[in-house]
PAZAPA-4460 file (N, C-alpha, C; in steps of 0.05 Angstrom, whole numbers, plus 32768, in hexadecimal, padded with zeros to 4 digits):
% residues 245
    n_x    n_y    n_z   ca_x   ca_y   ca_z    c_x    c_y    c_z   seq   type   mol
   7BE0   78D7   8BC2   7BCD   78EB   8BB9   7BD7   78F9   8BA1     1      X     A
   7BCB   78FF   8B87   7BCC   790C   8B72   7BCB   792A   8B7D     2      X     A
   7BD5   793F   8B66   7BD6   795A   8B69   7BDF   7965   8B55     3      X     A
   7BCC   797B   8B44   7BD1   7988   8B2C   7BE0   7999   8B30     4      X     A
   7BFD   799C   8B24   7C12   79B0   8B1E   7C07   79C9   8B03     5      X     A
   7C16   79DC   8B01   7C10   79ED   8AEB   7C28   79D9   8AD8     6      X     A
   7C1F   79D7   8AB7   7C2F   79CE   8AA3   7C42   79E4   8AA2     7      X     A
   7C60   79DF   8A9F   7C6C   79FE   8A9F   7C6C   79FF   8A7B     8      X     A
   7C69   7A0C   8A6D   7C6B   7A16   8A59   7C86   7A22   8A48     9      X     A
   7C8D   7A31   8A5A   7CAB   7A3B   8A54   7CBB   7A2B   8A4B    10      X     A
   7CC1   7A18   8A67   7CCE   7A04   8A66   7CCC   79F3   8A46    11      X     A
   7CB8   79E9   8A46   7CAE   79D8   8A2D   7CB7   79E5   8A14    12      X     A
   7CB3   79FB   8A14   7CB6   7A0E   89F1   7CD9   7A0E   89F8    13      X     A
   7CE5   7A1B   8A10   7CFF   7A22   8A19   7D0D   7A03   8A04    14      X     A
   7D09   79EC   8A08   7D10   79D2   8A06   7D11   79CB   89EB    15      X     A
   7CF5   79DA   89E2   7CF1   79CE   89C5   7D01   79DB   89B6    16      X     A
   7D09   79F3   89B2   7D19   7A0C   89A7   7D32   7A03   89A7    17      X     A
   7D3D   79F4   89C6   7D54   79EB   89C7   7D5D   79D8   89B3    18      X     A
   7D50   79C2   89B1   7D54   79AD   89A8   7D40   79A9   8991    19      X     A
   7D36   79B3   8987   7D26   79B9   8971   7D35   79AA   8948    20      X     A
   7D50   79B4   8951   7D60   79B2   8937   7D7C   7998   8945    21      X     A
   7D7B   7994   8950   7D84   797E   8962   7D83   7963   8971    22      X     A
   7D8B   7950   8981   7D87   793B   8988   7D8A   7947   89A4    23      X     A
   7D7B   7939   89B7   7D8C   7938   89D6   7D8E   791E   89D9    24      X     A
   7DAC   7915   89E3   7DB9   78F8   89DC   7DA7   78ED   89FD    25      X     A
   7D98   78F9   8A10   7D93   78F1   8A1E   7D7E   78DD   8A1A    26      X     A
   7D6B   78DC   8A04   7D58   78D8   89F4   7D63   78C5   89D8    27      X     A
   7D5A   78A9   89D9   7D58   7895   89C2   7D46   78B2   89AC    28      X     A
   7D5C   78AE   8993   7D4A   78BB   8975   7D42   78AA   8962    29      X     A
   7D28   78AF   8961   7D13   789D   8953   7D17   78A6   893B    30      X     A
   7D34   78BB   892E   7D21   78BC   890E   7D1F   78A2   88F9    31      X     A
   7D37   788E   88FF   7D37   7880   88F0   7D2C   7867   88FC    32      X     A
   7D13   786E   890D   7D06   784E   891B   7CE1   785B   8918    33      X     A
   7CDC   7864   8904   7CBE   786F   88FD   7CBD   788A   88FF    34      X     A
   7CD8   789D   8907   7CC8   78B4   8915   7CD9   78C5   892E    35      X     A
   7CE3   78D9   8930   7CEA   78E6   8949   7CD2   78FD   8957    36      X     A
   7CBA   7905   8949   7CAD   7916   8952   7C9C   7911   896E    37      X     A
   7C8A   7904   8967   7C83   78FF   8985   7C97   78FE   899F    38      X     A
   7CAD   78EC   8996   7CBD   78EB   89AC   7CCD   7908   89B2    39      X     A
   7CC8   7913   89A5   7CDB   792E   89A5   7CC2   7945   89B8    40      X     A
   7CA6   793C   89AB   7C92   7953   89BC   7C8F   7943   89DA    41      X     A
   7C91   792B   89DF   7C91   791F   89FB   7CA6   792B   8A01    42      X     A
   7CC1   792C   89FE   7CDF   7937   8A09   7CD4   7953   8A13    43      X     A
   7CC3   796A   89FA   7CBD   7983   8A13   7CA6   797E   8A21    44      X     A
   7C99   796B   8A20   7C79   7969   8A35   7C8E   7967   8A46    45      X     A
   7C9B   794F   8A4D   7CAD   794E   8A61   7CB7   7962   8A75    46      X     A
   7CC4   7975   8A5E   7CD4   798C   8A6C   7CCB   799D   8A7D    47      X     A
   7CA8   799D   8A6B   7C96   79BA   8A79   7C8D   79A9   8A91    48      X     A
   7C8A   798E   8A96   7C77   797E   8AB2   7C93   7970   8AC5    49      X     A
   7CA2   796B   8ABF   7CB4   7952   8AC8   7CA7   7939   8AD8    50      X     A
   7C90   7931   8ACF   7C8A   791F   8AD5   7C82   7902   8ABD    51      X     A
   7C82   78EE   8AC0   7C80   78D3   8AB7   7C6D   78CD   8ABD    52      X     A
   7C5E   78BA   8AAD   7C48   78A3   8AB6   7C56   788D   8AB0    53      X     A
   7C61   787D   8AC7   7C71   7861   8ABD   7C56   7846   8AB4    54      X     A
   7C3A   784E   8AB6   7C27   783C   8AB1   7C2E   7821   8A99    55      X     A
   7C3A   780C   8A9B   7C40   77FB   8A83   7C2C   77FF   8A70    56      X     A
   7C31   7803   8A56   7C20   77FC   8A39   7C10   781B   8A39    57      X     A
   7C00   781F   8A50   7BF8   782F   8A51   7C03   784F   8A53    58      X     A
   7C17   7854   8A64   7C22   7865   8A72   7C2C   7876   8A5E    59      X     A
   7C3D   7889   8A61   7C51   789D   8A5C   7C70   78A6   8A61    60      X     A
   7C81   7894   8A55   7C99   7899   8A64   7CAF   7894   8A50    61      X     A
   7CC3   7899   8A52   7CDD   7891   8A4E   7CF6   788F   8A60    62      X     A
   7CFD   7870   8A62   7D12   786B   8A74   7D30   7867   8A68    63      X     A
   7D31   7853   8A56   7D45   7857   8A46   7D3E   7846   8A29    64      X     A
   7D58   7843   8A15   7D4B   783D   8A04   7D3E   7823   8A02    65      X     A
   7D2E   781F   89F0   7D15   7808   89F3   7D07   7808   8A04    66      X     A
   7D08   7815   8A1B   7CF4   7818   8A31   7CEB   7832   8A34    67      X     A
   7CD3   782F   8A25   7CC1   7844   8A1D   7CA2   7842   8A23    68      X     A
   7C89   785C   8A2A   7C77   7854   8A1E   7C6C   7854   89FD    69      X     A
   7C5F   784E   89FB   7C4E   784C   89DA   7C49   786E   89D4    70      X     A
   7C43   7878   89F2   7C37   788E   89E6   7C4D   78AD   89ED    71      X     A
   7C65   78A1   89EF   7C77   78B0   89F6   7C87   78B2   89D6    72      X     A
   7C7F   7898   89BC   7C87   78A5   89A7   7C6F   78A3   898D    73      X     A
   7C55   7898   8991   7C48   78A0   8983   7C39   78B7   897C    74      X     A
   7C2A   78B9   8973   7C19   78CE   8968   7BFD   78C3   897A    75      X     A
   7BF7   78B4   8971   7BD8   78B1   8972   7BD7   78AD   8999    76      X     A
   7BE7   7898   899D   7BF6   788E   89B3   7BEF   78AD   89C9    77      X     A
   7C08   78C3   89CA   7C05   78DA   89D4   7BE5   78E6   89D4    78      X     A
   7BE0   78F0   89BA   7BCB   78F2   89C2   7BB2   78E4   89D4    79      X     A
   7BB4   78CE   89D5   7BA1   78B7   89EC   7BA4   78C3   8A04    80      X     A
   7BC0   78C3   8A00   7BCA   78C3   8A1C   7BC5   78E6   8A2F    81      X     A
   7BCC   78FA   8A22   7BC0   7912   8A2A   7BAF   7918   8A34    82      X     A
   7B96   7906   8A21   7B75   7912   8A23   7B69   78FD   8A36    83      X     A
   7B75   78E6   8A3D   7B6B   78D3   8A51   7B78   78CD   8A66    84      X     A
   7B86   78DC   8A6E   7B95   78D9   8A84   7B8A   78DE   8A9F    85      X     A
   7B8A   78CC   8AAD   7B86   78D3   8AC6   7B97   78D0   8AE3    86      X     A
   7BA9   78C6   8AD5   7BC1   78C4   8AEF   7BD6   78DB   8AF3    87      X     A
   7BF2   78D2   8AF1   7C00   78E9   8AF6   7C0A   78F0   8AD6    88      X     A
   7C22   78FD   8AD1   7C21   790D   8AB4   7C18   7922   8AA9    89      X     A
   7C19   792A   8A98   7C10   7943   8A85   7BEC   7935   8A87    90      X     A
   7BE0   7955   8A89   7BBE   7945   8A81   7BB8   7966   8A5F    91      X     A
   7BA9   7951   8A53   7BA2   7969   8A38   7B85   796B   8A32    92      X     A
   7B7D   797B   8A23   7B62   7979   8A17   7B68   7979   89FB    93      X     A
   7B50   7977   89E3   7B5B   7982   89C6   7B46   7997   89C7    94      X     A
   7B55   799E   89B3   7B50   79BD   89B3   7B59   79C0   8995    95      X     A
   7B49   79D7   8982   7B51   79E6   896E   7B70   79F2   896C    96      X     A
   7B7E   79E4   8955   7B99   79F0   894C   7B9A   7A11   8952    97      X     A
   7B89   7A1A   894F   7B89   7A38   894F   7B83   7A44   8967    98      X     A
   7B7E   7A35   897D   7B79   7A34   899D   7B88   7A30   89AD    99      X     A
   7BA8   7A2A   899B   7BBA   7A17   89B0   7BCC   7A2B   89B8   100      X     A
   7BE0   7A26   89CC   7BEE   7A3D   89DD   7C08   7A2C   89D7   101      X     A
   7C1D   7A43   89E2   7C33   7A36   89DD   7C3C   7A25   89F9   102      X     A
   7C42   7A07   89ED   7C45   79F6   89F8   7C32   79DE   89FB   103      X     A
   7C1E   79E3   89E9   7C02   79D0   89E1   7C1A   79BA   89C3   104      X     A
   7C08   79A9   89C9   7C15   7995   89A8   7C00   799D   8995   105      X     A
   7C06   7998   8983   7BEE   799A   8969   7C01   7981   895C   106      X     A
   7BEA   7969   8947   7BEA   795C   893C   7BE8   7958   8921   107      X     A
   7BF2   7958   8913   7BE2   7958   88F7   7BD4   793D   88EC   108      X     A
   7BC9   7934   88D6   7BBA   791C   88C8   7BB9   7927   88A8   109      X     A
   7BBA   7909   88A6   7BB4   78FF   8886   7B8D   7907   8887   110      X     A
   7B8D   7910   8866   7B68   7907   8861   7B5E   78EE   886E   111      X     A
   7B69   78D8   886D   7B5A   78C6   887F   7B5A   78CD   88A4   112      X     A
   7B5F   78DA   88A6   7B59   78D8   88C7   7B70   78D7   88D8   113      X     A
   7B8F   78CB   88C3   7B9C   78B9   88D6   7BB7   78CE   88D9   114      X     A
   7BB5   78D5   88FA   7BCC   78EB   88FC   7BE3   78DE   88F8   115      X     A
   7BF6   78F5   88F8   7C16   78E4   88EC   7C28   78ED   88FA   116      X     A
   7C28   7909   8901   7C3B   791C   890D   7C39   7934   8927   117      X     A
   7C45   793A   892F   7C3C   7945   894B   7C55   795D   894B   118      X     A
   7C4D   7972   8954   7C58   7987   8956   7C52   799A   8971   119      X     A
   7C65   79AD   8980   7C64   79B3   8996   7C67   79D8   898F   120      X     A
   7C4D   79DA   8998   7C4C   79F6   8997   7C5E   7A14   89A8   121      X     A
   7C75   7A21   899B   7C87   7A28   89A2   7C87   7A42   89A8   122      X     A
   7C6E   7A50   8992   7C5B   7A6E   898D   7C45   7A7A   897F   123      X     A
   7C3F   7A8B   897D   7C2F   7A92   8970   7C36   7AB4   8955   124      X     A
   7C34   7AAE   893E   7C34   7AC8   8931   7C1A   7AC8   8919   125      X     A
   7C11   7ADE   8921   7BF5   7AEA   8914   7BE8   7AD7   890A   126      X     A
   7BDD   7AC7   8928   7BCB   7AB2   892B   7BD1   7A9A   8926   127      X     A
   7BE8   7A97   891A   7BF4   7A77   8913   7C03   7A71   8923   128      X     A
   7BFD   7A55   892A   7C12   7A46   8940   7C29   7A41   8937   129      X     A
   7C40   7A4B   8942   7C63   7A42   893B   7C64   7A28   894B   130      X     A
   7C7A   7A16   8939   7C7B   79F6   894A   7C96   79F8   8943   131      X     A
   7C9D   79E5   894F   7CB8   79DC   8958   7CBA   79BB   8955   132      X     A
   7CC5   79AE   894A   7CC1   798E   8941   7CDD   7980   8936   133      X     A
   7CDB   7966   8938   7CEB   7954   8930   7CE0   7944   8916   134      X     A
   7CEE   793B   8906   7CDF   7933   88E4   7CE3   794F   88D5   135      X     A
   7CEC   7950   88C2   7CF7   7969   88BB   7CF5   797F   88D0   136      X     A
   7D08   797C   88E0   7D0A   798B   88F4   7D07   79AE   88EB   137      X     A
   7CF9   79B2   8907   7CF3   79D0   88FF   7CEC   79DB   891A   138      X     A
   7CFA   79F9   8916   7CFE   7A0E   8934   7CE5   7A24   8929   139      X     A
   7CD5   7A26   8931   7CBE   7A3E   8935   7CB5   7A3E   8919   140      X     A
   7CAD   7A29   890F   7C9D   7A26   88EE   7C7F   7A2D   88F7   141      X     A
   7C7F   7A40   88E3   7C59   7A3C   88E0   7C49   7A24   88E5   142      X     A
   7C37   7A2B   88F0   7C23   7A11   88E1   7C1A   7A06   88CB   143      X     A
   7C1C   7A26   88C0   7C12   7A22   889F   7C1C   7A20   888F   144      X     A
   7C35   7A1D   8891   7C4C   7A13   887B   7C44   79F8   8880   145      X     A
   7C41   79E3   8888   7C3A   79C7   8888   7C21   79C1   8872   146      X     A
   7C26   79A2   886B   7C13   79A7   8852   7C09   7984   8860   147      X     A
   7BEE   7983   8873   7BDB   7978   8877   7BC5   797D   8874   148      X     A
   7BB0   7968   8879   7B95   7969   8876   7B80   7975   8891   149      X     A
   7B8B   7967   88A4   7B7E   7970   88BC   7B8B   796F   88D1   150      X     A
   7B89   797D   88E2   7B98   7988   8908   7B8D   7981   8918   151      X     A
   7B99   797B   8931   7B8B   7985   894C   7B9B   798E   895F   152      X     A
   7B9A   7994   8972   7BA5   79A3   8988   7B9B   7994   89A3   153      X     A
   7BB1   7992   89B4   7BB3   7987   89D2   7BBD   7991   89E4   154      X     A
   7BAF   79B2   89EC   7BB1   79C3   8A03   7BBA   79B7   8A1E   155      X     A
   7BCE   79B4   8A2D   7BD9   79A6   8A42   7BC6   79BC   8A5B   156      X     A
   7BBD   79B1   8A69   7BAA   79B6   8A80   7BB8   79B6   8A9C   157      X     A
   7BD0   79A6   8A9C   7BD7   79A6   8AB6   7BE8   798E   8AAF   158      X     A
   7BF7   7988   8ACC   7C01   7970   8AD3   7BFC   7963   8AE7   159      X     A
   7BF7   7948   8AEC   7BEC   793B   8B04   7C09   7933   8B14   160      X     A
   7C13   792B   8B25   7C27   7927   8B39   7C1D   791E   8B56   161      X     A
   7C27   7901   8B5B   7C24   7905   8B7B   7C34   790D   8B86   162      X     A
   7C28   7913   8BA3   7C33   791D   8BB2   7C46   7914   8BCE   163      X     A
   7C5B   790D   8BD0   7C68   7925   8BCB   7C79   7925   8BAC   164      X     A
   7C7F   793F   8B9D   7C96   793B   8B86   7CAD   7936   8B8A   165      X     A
   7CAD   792B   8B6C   7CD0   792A   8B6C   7CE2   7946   8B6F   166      X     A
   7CFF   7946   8B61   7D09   7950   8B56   7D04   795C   8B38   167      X     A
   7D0C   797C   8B2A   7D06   797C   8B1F   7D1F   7972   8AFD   168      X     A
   7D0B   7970   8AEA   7D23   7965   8ADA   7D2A   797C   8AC7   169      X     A
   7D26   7991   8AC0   7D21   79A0   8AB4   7D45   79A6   8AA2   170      X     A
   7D4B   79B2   8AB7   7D69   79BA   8AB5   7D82   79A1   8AB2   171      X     A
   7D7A   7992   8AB4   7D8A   797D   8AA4   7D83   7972   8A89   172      X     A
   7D67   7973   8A85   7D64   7967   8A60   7D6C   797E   8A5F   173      X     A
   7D5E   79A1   8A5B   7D6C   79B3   8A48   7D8D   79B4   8A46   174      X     A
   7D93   79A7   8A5A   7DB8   79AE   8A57   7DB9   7992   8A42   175      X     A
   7DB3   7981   8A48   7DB1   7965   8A3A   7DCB   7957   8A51   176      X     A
   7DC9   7955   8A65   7DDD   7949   8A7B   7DD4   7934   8A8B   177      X     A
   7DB2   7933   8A8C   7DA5   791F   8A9D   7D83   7923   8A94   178      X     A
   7D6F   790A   8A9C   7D54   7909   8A9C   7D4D   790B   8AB4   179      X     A
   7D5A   78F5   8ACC   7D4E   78F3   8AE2   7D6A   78FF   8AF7   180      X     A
   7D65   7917   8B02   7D7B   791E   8B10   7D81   7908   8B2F   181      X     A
   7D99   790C   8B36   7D99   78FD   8B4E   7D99   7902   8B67   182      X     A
   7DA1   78F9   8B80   7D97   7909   8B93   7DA4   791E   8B9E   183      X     A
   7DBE   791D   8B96   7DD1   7930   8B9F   7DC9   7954   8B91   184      X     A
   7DBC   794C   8B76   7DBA   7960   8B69   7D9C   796D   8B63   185      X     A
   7D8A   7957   8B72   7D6E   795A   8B77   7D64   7985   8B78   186      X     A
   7D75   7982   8B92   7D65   79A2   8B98   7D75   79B2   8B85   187      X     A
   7D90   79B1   8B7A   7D98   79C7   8B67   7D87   79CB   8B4F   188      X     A
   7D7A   79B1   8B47   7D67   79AF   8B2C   7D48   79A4   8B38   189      X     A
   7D42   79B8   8B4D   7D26   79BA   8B5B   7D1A   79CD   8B42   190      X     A
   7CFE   79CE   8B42   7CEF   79D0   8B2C   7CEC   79FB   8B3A   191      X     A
   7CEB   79F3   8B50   7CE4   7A0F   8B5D   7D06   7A20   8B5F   192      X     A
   7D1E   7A15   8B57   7D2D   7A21   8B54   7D3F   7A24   8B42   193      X     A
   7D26   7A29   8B21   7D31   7A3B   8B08   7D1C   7A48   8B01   194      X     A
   7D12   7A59   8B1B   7D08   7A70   8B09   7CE3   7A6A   8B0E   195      X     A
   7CE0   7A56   8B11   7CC3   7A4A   8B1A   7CBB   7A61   8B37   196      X     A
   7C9F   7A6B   8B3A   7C96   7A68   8B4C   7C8B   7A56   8B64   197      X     A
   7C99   7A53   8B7D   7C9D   7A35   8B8D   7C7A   7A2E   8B8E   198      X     A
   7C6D   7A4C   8B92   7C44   7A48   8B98   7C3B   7A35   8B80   199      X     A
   7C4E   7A34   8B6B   7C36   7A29   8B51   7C39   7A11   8B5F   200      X     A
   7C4B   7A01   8B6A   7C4C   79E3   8B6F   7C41   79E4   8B88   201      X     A
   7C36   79E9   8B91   7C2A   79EB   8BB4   7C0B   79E2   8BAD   202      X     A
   7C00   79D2   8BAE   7BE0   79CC   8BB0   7BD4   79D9   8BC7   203      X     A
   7BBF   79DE   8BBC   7BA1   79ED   8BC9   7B98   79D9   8BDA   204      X     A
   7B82   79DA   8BEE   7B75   79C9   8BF4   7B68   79B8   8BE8   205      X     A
   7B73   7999   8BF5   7B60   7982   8BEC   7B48   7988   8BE3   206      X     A
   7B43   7985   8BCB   7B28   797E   8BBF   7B10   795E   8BC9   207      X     A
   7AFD   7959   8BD1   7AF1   7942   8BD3   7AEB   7934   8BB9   208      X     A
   7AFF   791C   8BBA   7AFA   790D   8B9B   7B02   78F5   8BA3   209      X     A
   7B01   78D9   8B92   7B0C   78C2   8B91   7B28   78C2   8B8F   210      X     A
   7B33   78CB   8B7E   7B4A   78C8   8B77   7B5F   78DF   8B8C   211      X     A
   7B4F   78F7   8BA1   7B5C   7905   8BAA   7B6F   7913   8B9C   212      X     A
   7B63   7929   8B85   7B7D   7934   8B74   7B72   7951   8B84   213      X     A
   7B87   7958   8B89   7B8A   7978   8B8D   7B8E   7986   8B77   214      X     A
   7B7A   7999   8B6E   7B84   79AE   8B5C   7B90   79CD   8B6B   215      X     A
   7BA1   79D2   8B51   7BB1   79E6   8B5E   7BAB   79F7   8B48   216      X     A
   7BB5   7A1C   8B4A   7BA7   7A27   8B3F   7BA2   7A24   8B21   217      X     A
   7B9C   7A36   8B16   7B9D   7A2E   8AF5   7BB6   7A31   8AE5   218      X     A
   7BBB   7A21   8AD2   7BD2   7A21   8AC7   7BDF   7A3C   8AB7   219      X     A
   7BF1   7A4E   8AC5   7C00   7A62   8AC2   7C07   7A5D   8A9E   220      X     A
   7C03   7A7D   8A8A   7C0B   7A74   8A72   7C1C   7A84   8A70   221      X     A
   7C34   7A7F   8A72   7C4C   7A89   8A73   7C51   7A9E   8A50   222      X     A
   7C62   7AB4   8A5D   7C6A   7ABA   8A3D   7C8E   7ABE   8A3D   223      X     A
   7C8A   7ABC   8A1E   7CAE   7AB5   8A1F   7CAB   7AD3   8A0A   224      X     A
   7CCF   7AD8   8A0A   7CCE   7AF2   89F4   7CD0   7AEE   89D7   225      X     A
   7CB9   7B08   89CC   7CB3   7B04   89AD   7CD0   7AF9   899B   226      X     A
   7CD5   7AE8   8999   7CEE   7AD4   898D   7CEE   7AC7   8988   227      X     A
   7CD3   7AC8   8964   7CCB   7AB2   895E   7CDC   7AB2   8940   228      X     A
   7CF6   7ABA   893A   7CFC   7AC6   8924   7CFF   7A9B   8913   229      X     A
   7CF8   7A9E   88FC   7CF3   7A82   88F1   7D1C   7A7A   88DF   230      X     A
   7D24   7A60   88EB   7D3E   7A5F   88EA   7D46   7A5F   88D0   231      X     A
   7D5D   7A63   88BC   7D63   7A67   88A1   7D70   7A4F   889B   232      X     A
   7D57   7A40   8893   7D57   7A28   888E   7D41   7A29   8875   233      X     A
   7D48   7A0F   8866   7D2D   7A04   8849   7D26   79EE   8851   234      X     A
   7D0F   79F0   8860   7CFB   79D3   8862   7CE6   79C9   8845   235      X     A
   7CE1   79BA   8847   7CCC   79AC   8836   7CB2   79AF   883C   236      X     A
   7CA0   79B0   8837   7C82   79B1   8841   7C76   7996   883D   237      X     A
   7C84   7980   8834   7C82   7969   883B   7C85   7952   8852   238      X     A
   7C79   794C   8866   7C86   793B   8876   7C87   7924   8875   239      X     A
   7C9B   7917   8882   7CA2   78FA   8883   7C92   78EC   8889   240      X     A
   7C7B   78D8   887E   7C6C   78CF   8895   7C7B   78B6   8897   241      X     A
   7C70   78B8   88B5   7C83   7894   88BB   7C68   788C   88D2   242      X     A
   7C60   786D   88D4   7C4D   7867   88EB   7C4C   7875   890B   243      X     A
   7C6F   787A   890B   7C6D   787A   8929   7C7C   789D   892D   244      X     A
   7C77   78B0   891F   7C8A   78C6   8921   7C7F   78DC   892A   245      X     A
***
């Protein structure tokens, strides 16, 4: 049986901030194989859900290197995968760049249509979304310092999980020590014990459906403290495009 978790948010921005100007060696880096961004905004989808879609071709995952999904480092790929999901994993809608919360992706595109880059929303200051990204890496950049043609945004809605869950993974990528914890260390890096409320992961009553997904309440929008200060660094307003980044 399926069951919608709250996406944790915190977690996700907590992750991106971390590793934002960085590698986590737990994680193959794509900059010099098309691209590290997508794979860098899957690394915090990850963080905020801890869950996988191992679906072949189709799915969402990373196991180790070369064993990947498509849409765990593309652009276009992720996006598919967000807005059509119906199994377990992160689920998204799109949504207006200027609608997105922190911990939503926003995408950018060329005038022709064809997105290139993907960015993970970290905050907000006087109405512009701060991102956090890999490809000229950047900790709490405007949106509008970027110099594209067109956006979109992929509000995360929830996460699907059967039941029963795993372990959670949270506290091992941010340390960068482990992805999949093991069993000895299962309950120390339980999702309900850093700080999580245990009710958000508890499902409501069965809903009547085919697929039997329990929804659970609505997804909690966490806030983190105003510490969006932009790092003293000189970026480019040019980005790299690469096919797969």
């Amino acid at each position: 049986m399926l069951a919608i978790k709250p996406y944790r948010r915190a977690h996700a921005v907590e992750y991106a901030r971390r590793w934002a100007l960085s590698r986590n060696a737990l994680f193959t880096a794509f900059d010099a194989l098309g691209g590290d961004c997508t794979n860098f905004v899957s690394q915090c989808l990850f963080a905020g859900c801890c869950v996988m879609n191992g679906t072949p071709t189709f799915g969402w995952y990373y196991r180790a290197p070369g064993d990947y999904a498509p849409a765990w480092t593309g652009v276009v790929y992720l996006h598919q995968f967000l807005t059509t999901n119906m199994d377990v994993g992160p689920v998204g809608i799109e949504i207006p760049p200027e609608s997105a919360e922190m911990g939503d992706v926003i995408q950018l595109a060329r005038a022709d249509g064809t997105y290139y880059h993907s960015l993970l929303v970290s905050g907000m200051r006087d109405g512009i979304p701060l991102v956090c990204a890999h490809d000229n890496d950047a900790l709490d950049r405007p949106l509008d310092s970027y110099t594209y043609d067109t956006a979109r945004a992929i509000h995360i809605t929830g996460v699907r999980v059967r039941i029963p869950g795993g372990a959670c993974c949270y506290q091992g990528m941010l340390s960068g020590t482990s992805i999949f914890p093991d069993a000895d260390s299962a309950a120390m890096l339980s999702c309900t014990g850093v700080g999580a409320d245990p009710a958000d992961d508890e499902p409501s009553d069965p809903e009547a459906s085919d697929e039997e997904v329990v929804q659970t309440q609505d997804v909690p929008r966490d806030e983190l403290p105003p510490d969006f200060a932009l790092p003293q660094r000189t970026e480019t307003d040019e980005l790299r495009a690469a096919p797969g980044s």
